[in-house]
C-alpha positions, 0 to 999 in steps of 0.5 A, spaced: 525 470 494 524 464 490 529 458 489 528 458 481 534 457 478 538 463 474 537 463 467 540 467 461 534 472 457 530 468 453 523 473 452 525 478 446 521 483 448 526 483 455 531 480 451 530 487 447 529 491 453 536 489 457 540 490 451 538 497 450 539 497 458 547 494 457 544 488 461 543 483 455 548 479 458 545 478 465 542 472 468 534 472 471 532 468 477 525 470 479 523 474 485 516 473 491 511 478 487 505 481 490 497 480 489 498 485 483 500 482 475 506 486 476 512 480 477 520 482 479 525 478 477 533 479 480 539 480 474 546 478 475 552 481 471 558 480 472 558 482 479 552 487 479 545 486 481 539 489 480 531 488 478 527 487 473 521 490 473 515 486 469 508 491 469 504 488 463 501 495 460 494 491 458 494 487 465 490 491 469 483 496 467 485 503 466 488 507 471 484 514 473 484 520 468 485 526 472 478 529 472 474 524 471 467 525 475 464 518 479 461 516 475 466 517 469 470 512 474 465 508 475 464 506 469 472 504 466 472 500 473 475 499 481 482 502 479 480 508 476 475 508 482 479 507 487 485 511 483 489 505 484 496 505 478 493 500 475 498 498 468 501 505 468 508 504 470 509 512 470 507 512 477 512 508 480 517 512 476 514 519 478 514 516 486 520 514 486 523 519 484 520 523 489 521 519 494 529 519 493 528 527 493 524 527 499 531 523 503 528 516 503 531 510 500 527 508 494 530 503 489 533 509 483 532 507 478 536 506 471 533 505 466 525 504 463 520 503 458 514 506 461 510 503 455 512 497 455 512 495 462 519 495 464 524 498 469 531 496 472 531 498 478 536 497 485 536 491 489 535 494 495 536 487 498 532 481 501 532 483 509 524 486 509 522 488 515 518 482 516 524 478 516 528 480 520 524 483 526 526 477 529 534 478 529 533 486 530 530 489 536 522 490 533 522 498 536 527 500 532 525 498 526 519 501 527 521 508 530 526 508 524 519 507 519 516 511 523 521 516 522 521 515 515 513 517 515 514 523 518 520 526 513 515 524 508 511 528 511 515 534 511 520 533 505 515 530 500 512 533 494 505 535 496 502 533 489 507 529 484 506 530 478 510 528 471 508 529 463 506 522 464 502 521 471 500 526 476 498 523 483 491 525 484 488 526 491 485 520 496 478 522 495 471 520 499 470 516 492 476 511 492 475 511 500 468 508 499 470 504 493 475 501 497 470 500 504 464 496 499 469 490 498 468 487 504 460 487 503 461 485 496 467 479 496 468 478 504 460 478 506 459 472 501 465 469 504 462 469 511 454 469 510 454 464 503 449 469 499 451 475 496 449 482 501 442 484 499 440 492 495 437 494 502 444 491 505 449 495 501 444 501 502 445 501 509 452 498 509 453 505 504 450 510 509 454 508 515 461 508 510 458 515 509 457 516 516 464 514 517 468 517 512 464 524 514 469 528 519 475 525 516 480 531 514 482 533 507 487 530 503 494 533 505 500 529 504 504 523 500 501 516 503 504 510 499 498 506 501 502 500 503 507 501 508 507 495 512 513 489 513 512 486 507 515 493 503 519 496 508 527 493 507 532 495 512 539 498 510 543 498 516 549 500 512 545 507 511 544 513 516 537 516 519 531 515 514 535 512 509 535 505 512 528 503 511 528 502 504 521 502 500 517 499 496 510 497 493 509 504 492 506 506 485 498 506 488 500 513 492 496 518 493 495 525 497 492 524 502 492 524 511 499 522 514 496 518 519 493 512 512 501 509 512 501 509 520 495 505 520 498 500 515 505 499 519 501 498 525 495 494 523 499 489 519 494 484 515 500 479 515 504 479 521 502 481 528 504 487 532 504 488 539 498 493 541 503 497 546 508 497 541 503 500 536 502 505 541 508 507 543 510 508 535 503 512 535 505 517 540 513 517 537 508 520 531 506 525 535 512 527 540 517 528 533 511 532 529 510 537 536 515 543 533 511 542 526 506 549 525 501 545 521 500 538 525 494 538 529 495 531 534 487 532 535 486 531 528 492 526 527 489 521 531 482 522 530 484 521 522 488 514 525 481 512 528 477 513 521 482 511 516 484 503 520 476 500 519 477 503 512 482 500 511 482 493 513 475 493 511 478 493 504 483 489 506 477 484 508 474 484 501 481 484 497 483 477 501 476 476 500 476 476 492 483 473 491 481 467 494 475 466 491 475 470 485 483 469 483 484 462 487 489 466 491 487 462 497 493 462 502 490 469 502 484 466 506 490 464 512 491 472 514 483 473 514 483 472 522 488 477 524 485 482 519 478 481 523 482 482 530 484 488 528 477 490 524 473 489 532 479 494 535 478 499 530 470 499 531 471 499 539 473 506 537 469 512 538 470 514 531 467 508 529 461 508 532 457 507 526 461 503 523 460 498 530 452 500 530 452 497 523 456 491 524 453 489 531 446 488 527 449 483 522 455 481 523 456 481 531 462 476 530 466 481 527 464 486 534 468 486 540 
């Protein structure tokens, strides 16, 4: 949290949104944002605390329109593409509140106005995973997250939907999209020079390769379940002690996508016996489900932890050199360890071949 100082409400336009909450008396001290133009800032009145949630409307590039084709996607930009929420605050509203429905601890919230880009929302606190694995045994933290996925998988909605946003599907265009940040933004970070027509053709092809035996799309993922947007809640029982966050990009798509973003953290090391163990904890409680295939499961897990930190190489990548974000550049070497254990797999096999041509560093 920052160390800025509270202060009354000067923005009108906040100013005008708290006073229809019953928050025009409160004080705001801001909060750590994160690499999105969303900001947070923490109200305090009269004993009661919340958040306030700043989503600029126009900040972002258009969200994706439900239908749209690839093509249509690809023209309105990397949001629509990679079917991010882009400025549409409805999406965290409608998460949330399936979320809340499904038995987990996202914050409620209590008042909004998707259209100019501001919630009240609950203050679940500073105590993020995070921070305090360090005083609370690691294990348990991430068996309780752990269980939070699974009753997401069985108690969540499989297709959210509101008037105001629908969650659509983790499709093989968003999964590409995210896979070609790395040669667009983390290849020229690397190589000095940008990645030639012949270069992403071929690095396309085994993206293509890669993704092919990945299995439909079929639950709720949040897309960044990590310890940076996990808080813990002790004084909650079961699931509900693990608090969520960041969640307003999910879409529908395999279960084993938010395991791997617990447990190959770009930000903070997990020990692989851990990952391992947590892993098969995943599979021991899902065995009494009919429609979960363990097979299937962890060959998912191999295809969706290079794709996923592939993008997370070319998204460091670019907020380091086309934002001037560079404290981003400090987490790189963690996310290409991962990467090398990620294509040491099976399922990685193309992958490993492309990369042992052009960036050998980057293979066990």
């Amino acid at each position: 949290m920052s160390k800025s100082p509270s202060r009354a409400i000067a923005d009108p336009a906040i100013l005008e949104f708290m006073d229809a909450a019953g928050w025009a008396d409160a004080t705001l001290a801001p909060l750590a944002g994160d690499a999105s133009s969303r900001t947070y800032m923490r109200a305090r009145r009269n004993g009661d605390v919340a958040v306030l949630m700043i989503a600029p409307p126009h900040a972002e590039k258009a969200a994706c329109p439900p239908g749209a084709t690839a093509e249509e996607r690809a023209a309105l930009g990397y949001n629509a593409k990679a079917r991010l929420a882009g400025p549409n605050l409805s999406a965290f509203l409608l998460i949330a509140d399936a979320l809340r429905r499904a038995g987990l601890s996202a914050p409620q919230v209590f008042s909004a106005n998707a259209a100019k880009g501001f919630a009240l929302i609950e203050d679940l606190g500073d105590d993020l995973f995070a921070r305090v694995a360090g005083r609370i045994d690691e294990a348990m933290l991430y068996a309780a997250a752990v269980d939070a996925l699974i009753q997401l998988r069985l108690q969540g909605p499989t297709h959210p939907v509101s008037s105001a946003y629908e969650m659509l599907d983790y499709d093989d265009v968003a999964m590409k999209a995210e896979m070609a940040l790395l040669i667009e933004w983390y290849w020229p970070l690397k190589k000095g020079a940008a990645a030639t027509d012949e270069m992403h053709a071929e690095y396309a092809a085994a993206v293509a390769t890669h993704l092919r035996d990945l299995s439909p799309p079929q639950t709720m993922v949040l897309r960044d379940f990590h310890a940076e947007n996990l808080l813990w809640l002790p004084d909650r029982e079961g699931v509900r002690r693990v608090g969520v966050i960041d969640f307003q990009d999910g879409l529908v798509g395999s279960p084993a996508y938010d395991l791997a973003s617990l447990l190959e953290d770009a930000r903070r090391d997990v020990d692989p016996d851990l990952a391992d163990a947590m892993i098969a904890r995943y599979c021991a409680r899902s065995e009494d489900d009919p429609q979960f295939d363990k097979q299937q499961f962890l060959a998912d897990y191999a295809i969706l932890a290079p794709q996923r930190n592939a993008k997370i190489l070319g998204i460091f990548a670019r907020l380091a050199n086309r934002d001037g974000k560079t404290r981003y550049l400090d987490f790189i070497p963690r996310v290409e360890n991962l990467f090398r254990r990620d294509l040491a797999r099976p399922q990685a096999a193309t992958l490993r071949a492309f990369f042992s041509k052009h960036m050998p560093e980057l293979v066990a």
